[in-house]
C-alpha positions in Angstrom: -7.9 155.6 97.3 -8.6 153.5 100.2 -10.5 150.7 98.9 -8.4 148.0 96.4 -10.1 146.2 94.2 -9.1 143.2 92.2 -8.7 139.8 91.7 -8.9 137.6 94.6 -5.8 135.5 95.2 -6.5 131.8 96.1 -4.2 132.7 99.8 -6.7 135.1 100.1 -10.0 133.1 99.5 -8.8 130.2 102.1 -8.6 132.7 105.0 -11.3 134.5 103.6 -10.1 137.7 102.7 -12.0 140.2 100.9 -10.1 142.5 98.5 -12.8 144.5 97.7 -13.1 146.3 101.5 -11.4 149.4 102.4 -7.9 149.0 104.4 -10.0 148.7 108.2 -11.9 146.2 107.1 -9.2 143.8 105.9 -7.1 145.0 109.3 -10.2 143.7 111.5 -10.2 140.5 109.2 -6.7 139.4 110.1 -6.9 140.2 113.3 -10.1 138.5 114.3 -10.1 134.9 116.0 -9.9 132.4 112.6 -9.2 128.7 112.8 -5.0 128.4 112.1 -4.6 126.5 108.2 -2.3 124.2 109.9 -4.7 123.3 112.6 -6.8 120.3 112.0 -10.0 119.5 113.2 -10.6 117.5 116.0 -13.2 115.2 115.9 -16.2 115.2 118.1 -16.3 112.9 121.4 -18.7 110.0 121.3 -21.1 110.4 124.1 -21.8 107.9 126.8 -24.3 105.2 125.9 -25.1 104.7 129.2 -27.9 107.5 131.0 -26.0 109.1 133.5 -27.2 108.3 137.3 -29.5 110.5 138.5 -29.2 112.0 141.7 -27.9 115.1 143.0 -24.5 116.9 141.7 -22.7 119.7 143.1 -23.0 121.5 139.3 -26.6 121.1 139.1 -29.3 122.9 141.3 -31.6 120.4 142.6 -35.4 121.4 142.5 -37.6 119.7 145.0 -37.3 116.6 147.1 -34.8 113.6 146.0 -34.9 110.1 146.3 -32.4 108.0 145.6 -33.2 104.7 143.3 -31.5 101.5 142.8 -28.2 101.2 140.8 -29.7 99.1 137.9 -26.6 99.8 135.4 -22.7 99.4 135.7 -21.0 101.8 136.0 -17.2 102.6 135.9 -14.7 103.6 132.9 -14.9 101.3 129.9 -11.1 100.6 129.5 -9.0 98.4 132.0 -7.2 100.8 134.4 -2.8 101.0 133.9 -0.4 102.1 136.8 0.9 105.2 136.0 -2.4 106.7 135.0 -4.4 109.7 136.5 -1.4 111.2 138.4 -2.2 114.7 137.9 1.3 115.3 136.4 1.6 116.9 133.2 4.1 114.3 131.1 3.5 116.3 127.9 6.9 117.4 126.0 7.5 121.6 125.0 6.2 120.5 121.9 3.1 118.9 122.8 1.9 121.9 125.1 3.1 124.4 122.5 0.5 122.5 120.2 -1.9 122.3 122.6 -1.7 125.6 123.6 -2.0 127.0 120.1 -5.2 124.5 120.1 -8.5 126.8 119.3 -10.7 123.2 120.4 -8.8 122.9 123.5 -8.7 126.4 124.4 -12.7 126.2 124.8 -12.7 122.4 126.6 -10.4 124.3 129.5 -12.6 127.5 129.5 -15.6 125.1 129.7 -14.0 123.1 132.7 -12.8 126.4 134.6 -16.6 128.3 134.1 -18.4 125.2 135.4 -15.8 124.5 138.6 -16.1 128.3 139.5 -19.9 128.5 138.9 -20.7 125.3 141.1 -21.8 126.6 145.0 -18.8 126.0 147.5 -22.0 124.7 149.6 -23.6 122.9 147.4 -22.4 119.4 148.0 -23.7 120.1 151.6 -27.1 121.5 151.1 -27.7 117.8 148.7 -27.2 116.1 152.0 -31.0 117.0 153.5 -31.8 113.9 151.4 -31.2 110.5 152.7 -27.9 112.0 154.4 -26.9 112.3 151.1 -27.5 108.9 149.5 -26.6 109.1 145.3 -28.4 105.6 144.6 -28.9 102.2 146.3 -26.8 99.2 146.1 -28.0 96.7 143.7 -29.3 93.3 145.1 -27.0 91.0 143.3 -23.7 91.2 141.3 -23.4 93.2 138.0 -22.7 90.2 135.0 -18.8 90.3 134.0 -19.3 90.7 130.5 -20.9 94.3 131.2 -18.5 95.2 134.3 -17.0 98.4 133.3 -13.6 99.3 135.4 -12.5 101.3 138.5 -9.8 103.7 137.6 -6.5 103.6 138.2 -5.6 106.6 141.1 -2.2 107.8 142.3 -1.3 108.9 145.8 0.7 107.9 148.9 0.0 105.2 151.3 0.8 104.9 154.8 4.2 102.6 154.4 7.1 104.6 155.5 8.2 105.1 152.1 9.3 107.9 150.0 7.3 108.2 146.3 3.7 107.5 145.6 1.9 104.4 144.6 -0.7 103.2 142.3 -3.7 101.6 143.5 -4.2 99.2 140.2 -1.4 96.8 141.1 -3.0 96.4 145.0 -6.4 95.9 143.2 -5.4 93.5 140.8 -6.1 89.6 141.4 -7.8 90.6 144.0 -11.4 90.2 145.4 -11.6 94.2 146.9 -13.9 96.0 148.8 -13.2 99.3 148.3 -13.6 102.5 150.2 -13.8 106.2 149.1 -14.4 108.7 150.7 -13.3 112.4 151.7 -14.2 113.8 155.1 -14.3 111.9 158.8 -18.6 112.5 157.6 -17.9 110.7 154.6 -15.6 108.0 156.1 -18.1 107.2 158.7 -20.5 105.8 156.2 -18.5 104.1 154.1 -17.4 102.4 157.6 -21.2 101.5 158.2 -20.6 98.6 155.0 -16.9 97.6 156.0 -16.5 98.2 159.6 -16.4 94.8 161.8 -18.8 96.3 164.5 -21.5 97.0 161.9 -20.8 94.2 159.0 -18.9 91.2 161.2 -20.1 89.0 158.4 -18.0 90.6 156.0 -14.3 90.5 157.8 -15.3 86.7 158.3 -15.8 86.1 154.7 -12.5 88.4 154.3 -10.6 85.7 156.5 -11.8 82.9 155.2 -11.0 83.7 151.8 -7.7 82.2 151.9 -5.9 85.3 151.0 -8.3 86.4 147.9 -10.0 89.6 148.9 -8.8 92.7 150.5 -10.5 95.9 152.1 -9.0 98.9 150.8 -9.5 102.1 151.7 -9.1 105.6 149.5 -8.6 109.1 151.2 -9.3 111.6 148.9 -8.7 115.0 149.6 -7.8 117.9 146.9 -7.4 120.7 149.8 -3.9 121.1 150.6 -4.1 122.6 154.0 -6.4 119.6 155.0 -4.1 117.1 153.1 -1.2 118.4 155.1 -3.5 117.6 158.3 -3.9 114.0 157.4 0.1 113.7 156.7 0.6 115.2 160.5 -2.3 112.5 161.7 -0.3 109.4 159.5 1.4 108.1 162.6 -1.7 107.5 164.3 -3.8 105.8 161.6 -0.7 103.8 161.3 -1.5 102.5 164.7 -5.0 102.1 164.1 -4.8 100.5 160.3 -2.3 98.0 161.1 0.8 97.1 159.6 -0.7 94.5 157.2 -3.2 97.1 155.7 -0.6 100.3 155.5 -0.6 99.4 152.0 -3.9 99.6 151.2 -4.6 102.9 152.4 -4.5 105.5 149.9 -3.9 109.2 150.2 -5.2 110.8 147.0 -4.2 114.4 146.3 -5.0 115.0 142.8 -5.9 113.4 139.2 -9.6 112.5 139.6 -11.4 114.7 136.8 -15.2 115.5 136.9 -15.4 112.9 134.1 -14.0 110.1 136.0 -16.2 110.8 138.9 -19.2 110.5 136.8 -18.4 107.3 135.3 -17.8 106.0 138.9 -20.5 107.1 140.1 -18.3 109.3 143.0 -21.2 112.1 142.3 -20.9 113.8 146.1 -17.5 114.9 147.6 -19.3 114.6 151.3 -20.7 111.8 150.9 -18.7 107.5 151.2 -19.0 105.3 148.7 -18.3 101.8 148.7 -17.2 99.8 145.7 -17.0 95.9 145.0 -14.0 94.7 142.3 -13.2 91.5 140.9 -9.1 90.3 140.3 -9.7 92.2 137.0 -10.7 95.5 138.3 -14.3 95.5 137.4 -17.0 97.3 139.3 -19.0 94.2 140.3 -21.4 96.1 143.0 -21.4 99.9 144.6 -22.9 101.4 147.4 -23.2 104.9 148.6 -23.9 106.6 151.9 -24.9 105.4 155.1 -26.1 101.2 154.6 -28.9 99.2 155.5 -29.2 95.6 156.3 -30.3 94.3 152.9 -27.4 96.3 151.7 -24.3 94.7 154.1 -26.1 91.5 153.2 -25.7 91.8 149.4 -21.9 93.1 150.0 -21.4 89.8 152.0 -23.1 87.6 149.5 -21.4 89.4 146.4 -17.6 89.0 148.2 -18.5 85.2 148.8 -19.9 84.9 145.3 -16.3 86.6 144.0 -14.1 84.7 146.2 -15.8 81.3 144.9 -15.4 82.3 141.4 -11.3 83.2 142.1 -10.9 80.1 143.6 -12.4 77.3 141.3 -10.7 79.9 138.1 -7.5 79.1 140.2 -7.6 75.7 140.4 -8.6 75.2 136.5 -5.6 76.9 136.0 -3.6 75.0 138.3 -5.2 71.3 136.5 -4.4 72.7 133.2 -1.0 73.5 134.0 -0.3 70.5 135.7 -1.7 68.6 132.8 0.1 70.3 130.6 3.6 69.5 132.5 2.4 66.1 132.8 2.4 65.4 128.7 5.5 67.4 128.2 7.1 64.7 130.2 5.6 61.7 128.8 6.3 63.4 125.2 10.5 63.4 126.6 10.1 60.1 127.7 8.5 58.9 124.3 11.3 61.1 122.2 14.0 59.8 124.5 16.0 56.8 122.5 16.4 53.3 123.8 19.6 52.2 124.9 
């Protein structure tokens, strides 16, 4: 009485449904987990072709003693950075988060983001540190080529202009020679100071000025903790004072946006730790550095800035002779075309 058997509808074979089992059996069917008919299938995302960096991460337990190696690879995100992008602010419509969240594939990307940020050690990061004060990798000796730059992201936070709304850093970073700074603690800032500060690299604020207004220091605060962000907002007045009123645009207070993804591709592997990042006019990770610096290292930074600066200036002044060229046989064309009277 309980069991009916028959014919199998075609409804019935595409969600798999057995007529043949008794009336529980087709309840538990219906009511387990299956793939929606309307939902397609997503496709699977290309890994990286480049080996990821190794050195100690905050989701990995490190066995045994580390020691960090040369940066013999670009690194950075393969697609030129836009303003607007990484702002940590949900600009989906109703309908696109109803989608998403009827979304079986996305449903497991979250869950897998949410198990691995609550099963990292809130010490981990710190206990990486006992190796070279927590050095990921050293700087390369020379300048990464052009054609195989990849880019520094686009981030979104508030600089210290007395200003209301939040900034972009692409636009700032943009045709622009930039030596850039990130970091997220006093510890961390201290060592991205030992590349960039004046007392400990003079060489590199004099290329800085003698650039002719081509390359820029920039520096990037980021720090995810509320509580502490709200520290830094009470300290603004006095790292006003202390930046300078030329540079309070090229500070950058980063609260959010800055996925795990991003900070493997930039190679921003240790929250505790400063890193220290070349860019060209076009965005491109030219040269990085990472915890505290040595002397070959401030010397390659110096040499890579003066290399980049060189380069901007004779690309500028191409430009300037073709243009002037050009307006030059535009007039001679008029004065050709124009008729005798």
């Amino acid at each position: 009485m309980f069991l009916a058997r028959g014919p199998r509808s075609s409804a019935a074979r595409a969600v798999g449904f057995d007529s043949s089992a008794c009336l529980s059996c087709q309840w538990r069917s219906f009511t387990s987990s299956y793939r929606r008919l309307n939902q397609k299938e997503s496709a699977p995302s290309k890994p990286s072709s480049l080996p990821p960096i190794e050195a100690p991460r905050a989701t990995d337990a490190t066995t045994g003693k580390f020691t960090p190696q040369p940066l013999n690879r670009p690194i950075g995100l393969p697609n030129p950075p836009k303003a607007g992008e990484n702002s940590g602010i949900d600009k989906r419509t109703w309908k696109q988060k109803r989608d998403d969240f009827v979304n079986y594939d996305k449903h497991l990307v979250k869950r897998k983001q949410l198990t691995r940020k609550m099963a990292t050690p809130y010490f981990r990061e710190w206990s990486n540190m006992q190796w070279s004060k927590g050095k990921s990798f050293f700087a390369p000796p020379s300048l990464f080529r052009t054609d195989r730059a990849l880019y520094f992201p686009n981030l979104h936070g508030q600089t210290l202009e007395k200003k209301k709304g939040l900034s972009d850093t692409t636009p700032v970073l943009q045709n622009k020679v930039s030596v850039v700074s990130v970091f997220s603690s006093a510890w961390a800032e201290n060592q991205a100071a030992s590349f960039v500060s004046e007392k400990q690299n003079p060489k590199l604020h004099e290329a800085v000025k003698n650039s002719g207004g081509l390359a820029q220091m920039v520096k990037i605060n980021i720090e995810e903790n509320t509580f502490k962000a709200w520290i830094i907002k009470l300290f603004m007045p006095s790292l006003r004072k202390r930046i300078g009123a030329s540079n309070l645009r090229k500070y950058f207070l980063i609260r959010r946006g800055i996925s795990d993804d991003t900070r493997d591709a930039i190679g921003l592997l240790n929250s505790k730790v400063g890193y220290t990042y070349l860019l060209d006019g076009d965005c491109k990770i030219r040269w990085a550095g990472s915890g505290p610096s040595d002397e070959g290292e401030r010397d390659a930074l110096v040499k890579g800035v003066t290399r980049l600066v060189a380069d901007m200036g004779t690309n500028k002044a191409s430009t300037g002779a073709k243009r002037t060229t050009g307006i030059r046989s535009a007039d001679s064309a008029r004065k050709v075309a124009k008729p005798a009277v």
